[in-house]
C-alpha positions in Angstrom: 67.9 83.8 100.7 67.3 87.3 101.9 70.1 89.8 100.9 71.1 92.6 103.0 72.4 96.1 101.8 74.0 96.4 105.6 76.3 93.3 106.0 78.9 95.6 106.4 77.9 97.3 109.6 77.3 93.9 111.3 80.7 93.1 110.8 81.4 96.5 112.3 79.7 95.9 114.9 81.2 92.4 115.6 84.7 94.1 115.3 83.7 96.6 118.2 82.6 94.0 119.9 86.2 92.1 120.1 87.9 95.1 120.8 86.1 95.7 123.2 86.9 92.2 124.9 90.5 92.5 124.3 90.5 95.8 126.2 88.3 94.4 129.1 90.7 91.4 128.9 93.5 93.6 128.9 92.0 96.4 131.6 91.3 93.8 134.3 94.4 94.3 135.9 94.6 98.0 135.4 91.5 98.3 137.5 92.2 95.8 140.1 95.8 97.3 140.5 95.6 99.2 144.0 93.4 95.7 145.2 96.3 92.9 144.0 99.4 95.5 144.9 97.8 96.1 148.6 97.6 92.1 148.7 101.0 91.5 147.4 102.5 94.5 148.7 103.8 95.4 145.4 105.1 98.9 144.4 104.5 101.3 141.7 107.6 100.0 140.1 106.5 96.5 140.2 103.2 96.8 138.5 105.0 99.3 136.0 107.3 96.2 135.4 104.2 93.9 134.8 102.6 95.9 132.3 106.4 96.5 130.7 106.3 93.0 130.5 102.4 93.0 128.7 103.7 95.7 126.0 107.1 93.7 125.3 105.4 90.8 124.6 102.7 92.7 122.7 105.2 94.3 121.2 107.3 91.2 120.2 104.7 89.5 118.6 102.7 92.6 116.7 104.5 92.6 113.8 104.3 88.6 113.2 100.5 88.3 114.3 99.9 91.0 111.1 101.9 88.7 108.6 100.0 85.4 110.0 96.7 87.4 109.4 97.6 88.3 106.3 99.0 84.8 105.4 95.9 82.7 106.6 93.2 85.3 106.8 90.8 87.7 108.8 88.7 85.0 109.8 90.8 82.3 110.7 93.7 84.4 112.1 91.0 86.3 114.6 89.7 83.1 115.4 93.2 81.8 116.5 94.2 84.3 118.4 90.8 85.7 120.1 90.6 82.1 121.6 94.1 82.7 122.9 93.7 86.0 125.1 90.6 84.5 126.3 92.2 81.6 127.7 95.2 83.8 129.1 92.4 86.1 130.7 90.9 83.1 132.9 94.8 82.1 133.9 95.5 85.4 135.7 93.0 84.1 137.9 95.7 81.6 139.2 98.3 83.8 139.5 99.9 85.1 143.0 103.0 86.4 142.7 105.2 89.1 140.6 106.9 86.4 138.3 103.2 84.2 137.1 101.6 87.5 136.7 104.0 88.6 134.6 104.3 85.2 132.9 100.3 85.1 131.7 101.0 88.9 130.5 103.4 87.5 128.6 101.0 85.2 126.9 98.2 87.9 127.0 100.5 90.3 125.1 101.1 87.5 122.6 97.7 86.8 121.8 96.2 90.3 121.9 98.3 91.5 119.3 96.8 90.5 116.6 93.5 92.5 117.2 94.4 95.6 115.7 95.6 94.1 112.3 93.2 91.9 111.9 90.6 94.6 112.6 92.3 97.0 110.5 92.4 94.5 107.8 88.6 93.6 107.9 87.8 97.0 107.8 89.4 97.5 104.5 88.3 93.9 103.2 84.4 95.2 104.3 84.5 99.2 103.5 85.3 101.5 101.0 88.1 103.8 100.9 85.6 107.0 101.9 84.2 104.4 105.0 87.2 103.0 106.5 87.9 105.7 109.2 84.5 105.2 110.5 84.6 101.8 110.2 87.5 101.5 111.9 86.3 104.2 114.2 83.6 101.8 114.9 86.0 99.0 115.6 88.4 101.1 117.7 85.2 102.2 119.5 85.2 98.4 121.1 88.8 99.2 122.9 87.2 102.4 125.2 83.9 100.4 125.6 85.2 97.9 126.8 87.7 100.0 129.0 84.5 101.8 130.1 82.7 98.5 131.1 85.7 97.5 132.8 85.5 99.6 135.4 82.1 99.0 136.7 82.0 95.6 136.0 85.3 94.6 136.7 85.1 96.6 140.4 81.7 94.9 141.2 82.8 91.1 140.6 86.1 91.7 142.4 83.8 93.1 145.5 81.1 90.6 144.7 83.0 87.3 144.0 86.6 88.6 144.6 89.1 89.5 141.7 89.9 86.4 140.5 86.3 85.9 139.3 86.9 89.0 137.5 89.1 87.2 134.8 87.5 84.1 134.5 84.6 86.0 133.8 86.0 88.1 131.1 87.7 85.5 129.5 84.7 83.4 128.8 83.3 86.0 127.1 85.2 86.1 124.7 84.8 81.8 124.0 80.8 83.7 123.3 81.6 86.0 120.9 84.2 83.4 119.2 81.5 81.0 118.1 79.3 84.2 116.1 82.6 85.2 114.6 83.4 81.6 113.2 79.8 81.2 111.8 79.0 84.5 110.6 82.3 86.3 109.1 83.3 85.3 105.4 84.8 87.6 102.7 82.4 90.6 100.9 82.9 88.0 97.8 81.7 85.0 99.5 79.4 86.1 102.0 75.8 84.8 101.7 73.9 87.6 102.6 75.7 90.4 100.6 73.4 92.1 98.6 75.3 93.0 95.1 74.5 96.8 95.5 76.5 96.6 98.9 79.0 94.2 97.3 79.7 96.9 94.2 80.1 99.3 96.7 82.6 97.9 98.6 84.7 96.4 95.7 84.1 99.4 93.0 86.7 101.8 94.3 89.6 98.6 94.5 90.4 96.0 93.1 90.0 92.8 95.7 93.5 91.8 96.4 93.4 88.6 99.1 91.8 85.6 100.0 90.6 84.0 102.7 93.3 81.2 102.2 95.7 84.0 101.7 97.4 82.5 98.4 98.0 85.8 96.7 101.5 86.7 96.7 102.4 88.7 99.1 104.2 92.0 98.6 108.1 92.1 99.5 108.9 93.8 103.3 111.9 95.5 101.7 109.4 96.8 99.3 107.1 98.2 102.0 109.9 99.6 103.9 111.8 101.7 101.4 108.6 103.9 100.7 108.2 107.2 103.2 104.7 107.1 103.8 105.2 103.7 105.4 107.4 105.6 107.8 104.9 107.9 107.5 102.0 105.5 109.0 104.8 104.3 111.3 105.6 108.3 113.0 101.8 108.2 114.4 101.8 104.7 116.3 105.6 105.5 118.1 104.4 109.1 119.3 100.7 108.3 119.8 101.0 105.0 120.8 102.7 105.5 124.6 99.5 107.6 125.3 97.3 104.8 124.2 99.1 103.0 126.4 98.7 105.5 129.5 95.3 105.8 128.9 94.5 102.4 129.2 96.8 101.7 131.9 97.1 104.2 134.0 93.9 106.5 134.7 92.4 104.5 137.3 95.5 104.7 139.2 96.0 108.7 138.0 92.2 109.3 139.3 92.9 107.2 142.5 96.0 109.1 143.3 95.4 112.4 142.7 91.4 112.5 143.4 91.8 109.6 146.7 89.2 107.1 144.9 88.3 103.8 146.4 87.5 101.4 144.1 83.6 101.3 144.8 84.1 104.9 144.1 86.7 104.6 140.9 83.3 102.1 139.7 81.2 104.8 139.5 83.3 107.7 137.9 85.9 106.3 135.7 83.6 104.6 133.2 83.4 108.0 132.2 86.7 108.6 129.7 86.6 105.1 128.1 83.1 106.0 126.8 84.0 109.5 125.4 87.4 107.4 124.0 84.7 105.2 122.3 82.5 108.2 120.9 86.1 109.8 119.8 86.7 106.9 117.4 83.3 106.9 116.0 83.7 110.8 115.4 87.0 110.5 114.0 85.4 108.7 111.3 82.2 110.4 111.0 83.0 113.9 110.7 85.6 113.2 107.5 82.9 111.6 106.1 80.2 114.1 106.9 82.4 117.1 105.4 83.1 114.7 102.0 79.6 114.5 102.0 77.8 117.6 102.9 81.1 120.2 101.8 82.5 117.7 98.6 85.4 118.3 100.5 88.4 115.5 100.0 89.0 112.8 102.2 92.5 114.2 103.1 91.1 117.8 103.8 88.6 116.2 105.7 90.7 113.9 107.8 93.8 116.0 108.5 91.2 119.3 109.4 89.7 116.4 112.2 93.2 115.6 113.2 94.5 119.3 113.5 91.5 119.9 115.8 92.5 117.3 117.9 95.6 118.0 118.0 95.1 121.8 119.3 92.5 120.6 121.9 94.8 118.2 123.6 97.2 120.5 125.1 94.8 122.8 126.4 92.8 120.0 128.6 96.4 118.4 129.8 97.2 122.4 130.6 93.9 122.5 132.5 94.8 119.0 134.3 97.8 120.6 135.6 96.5 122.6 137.1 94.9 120.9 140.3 91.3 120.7 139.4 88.5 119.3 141.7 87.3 115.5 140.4 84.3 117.2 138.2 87.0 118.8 136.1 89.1 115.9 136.2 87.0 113.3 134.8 86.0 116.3 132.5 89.3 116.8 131.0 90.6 113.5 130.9 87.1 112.5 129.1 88.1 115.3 126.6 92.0 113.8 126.4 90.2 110.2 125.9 87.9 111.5 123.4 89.9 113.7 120.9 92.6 111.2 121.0 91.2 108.5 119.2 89.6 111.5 116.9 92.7 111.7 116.1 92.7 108.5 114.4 96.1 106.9 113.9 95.5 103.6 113.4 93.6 104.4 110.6 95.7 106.0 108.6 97.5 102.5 106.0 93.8 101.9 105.0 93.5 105.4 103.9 96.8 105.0 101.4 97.6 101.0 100.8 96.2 98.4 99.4 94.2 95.4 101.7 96.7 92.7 100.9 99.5 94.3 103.4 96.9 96.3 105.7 97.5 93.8 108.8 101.2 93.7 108.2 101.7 97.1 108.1 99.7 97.8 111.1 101.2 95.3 113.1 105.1 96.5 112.0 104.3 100.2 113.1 102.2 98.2 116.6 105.9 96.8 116.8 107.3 100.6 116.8 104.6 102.1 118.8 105.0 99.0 121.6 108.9 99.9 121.8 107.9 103.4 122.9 105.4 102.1 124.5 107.7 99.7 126.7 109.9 102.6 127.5 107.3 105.2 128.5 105.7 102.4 131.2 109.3 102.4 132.4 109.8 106.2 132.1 105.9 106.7 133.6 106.5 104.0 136.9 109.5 105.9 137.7 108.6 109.4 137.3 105.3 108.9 139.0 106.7 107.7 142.2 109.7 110.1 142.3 108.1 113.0 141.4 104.5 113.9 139.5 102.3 113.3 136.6 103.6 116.3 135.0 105.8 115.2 132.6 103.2 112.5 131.1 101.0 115.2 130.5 103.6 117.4 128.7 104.6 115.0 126.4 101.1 113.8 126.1 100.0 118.0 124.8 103.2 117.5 122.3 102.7 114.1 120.7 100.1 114.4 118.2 101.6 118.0 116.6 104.7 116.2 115.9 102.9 112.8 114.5 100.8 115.4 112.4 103.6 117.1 110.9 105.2 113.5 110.0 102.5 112.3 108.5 101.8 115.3 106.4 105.7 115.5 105.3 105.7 111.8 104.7 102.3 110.2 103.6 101.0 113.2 101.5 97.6 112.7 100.5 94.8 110.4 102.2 92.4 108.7 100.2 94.6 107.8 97.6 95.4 104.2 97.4 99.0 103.1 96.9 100.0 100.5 94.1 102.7 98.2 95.4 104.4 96.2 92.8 107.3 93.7 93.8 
């Protein structure tokens, strides 16, 4: 049988590729907002209350979704709950008031939390240490793709076919990409096409702690909890998080209401800021890597020089939004908010110090933390939005990743230096 030396870049590449489903899954109702509120007559308050609902749920269940992933495994946990957000995404089709479109958001945010820590987690069972920013960079990617596609595609069915269609259409997409992950994902030690070279390099640098069956025995939450870089990890998903949130929820409606888009029109520009938020996560882990490589520079130089960057970039384009620009600079700035945010790189940051065997529960507690800020800024967001401006959003937005920089460098310490974790 023919061996690859690239396996692990497929499986990239099918991780961006279910991101990017979950987002489009997830960004359906963000870009049909204006069309379901003007046929329900709701207000900004009520659609603020339906994606409230989405993050509590999401929320709710991030934390558990990382232990079940780490309990049965990448590929039968993804498996599990991929086919669940599919299904959710075809019921909002049926939905027609407040209450059932909250209810399937409730079940939407249940299911789609599992992505990130099973994505995180098969990132570090597929890359070493020096890799996992990109690859999860790469994964990531998949979220602003798929917000990017969302908008074109999502606008043309709902004028095409109507916006139900929209979300049956989505959610059969991801029944597609479903059956390649069940045949074709298995561990680095089991897969058939592994070439050992590739296999050395992805094992050499740590010692292979789970199994798909996840029998080894797991490493005590108390444990986890008592050590400050875990808060550390924890600091960059509750500041960083709410704007994750805004980004994917709100800038449709930002560019509709302060640049008077239609929606044929918000089809043709706001693809824009999900693609740059795409090409941001792929940076965010190719530059560290480029600067290990061409500079011998460390991995936590590297990173936390790409972070800083981002971090000093962001306040100046939400300064510049603030300002009352034309849509040219709009979409401009907001494509440079989008694209050094995920730079930035939070989510990447437990592969970078822990072990794999409590990547996905890790990720998914500090999802948990980020969602309950998350849940308050939708609230906090509805309601300043309609009593007064998009100011404050951008304010705190300019703020949020200095102050997650300064936690994590007071808390984690040094990237690139894997964690033992003994009970």
């Amino acid at each position: 049988m023919f061996k690859s030396k690239t396996v692990r870049w497929k499986i990239a590449f099918l991780l961006c590729l279910v991101s990017g489903l979950n987002c489009l899954d997830r960004n359906a109702l963000a870009v049909l907002a204006n069309t379901i509120k003007g046929e329900f007559n709701w207000s900004d308050a009520d659609y603020a209350d339906i994606t409230a609902v989405f993050i509590f749920s999401y929320t709710l269940m991030y934390a558990f979704s990382g232990w079940i992933v780490d309990r049965i495994g990448t590929k039968k946990g993804f498996a599990l709950f991929a086919g669940g957000w599919s299904l959710v995404s075809i019921l909002h089709a049926f939905a027609g008031s407040i209450m059932q479109f909250s209810i399937v958001r409730f079940f939407l945010g249940i299911t789609e939390s599992a992505n990130f820590p099973a994505g995180v987690k098969a990132s570090s069972e597929w890359f070493p240490v020096k890799e996992r920013a990109l690859a999860i960079g790469i994964f990531n990617a998949g979220t602003a793709i798929g917000g990017a596609i969302a908008v074109p595609v999502i606008s043309f069915l709902a004028i095409a076919f109507g916006w139900r269609a929209a979300f049956v259409v989505t959610g059969m997409l991801g029944f597609v990409w479903l059956f390649f992950w069940i045949k074709y994902y298995h561990l680095p030690q089991k897969h058939p096409r592994i070439s050992d070279e590739e296999k050395r390099l992805i094992l050499g640098d740590e010692q292979p702690r789970t199994s798909e069956a996840g029998t080894e025995q797991p490493v005590k939450l108390k444990r986890l909890l008592s050590r400050k870089a875990t808060w550390g990890c924890f600091s960059a998903r509750i500041f960083i998080d709410p704007v994750t949130y805004f980004i994917l929820f709100w800038i449709p409606k930002y560019l509709q209401d302060t640049q008077g888009l239609s929606l044929s029109e918000l089809g043709l520009t706001a693809w824009l800021p999900y693609l740059t938020m795409g090409l941001g996560g792929i940076l965010g882990g190719y530059l560290p890597r480029y600067l290990i490589n061409r500079y011998g520079w460390s991995l936590n130089r590297a990173r936390k020089t790409v972070m800083l960057a981002a971090s000093l970039i962001i306040p100046l384009l939400c300064l510049l939004l603030l300002s009352g620009v034309n849509l040219i600079v709009a979409i401009a700035a907001v494509s440079g908010i989008t694209l050094t945010h995920n730079l930035w790189g939070n989510i990447a940051i437990p592969s970078e110090i822990y072990p794999k065997n409590v990547q996905a529960t890790i990720t998914g507690i500090g999802g948990t933390l980020g969602g309950i800020t998350g849940v308050i800024s939708q609230k906090v967001i509805g309601t300043t939005i309609g009593a007064y401006s998009y100011l404050p959003v951008f304010i705190y937005m300019g703020a949020a990743y200095l102050i997650s920089l300064l936690c994590v460098s007071l808390l984690v310490g040094k990237l690139g230096v894997i964690k033992t974790i003994d009970n």
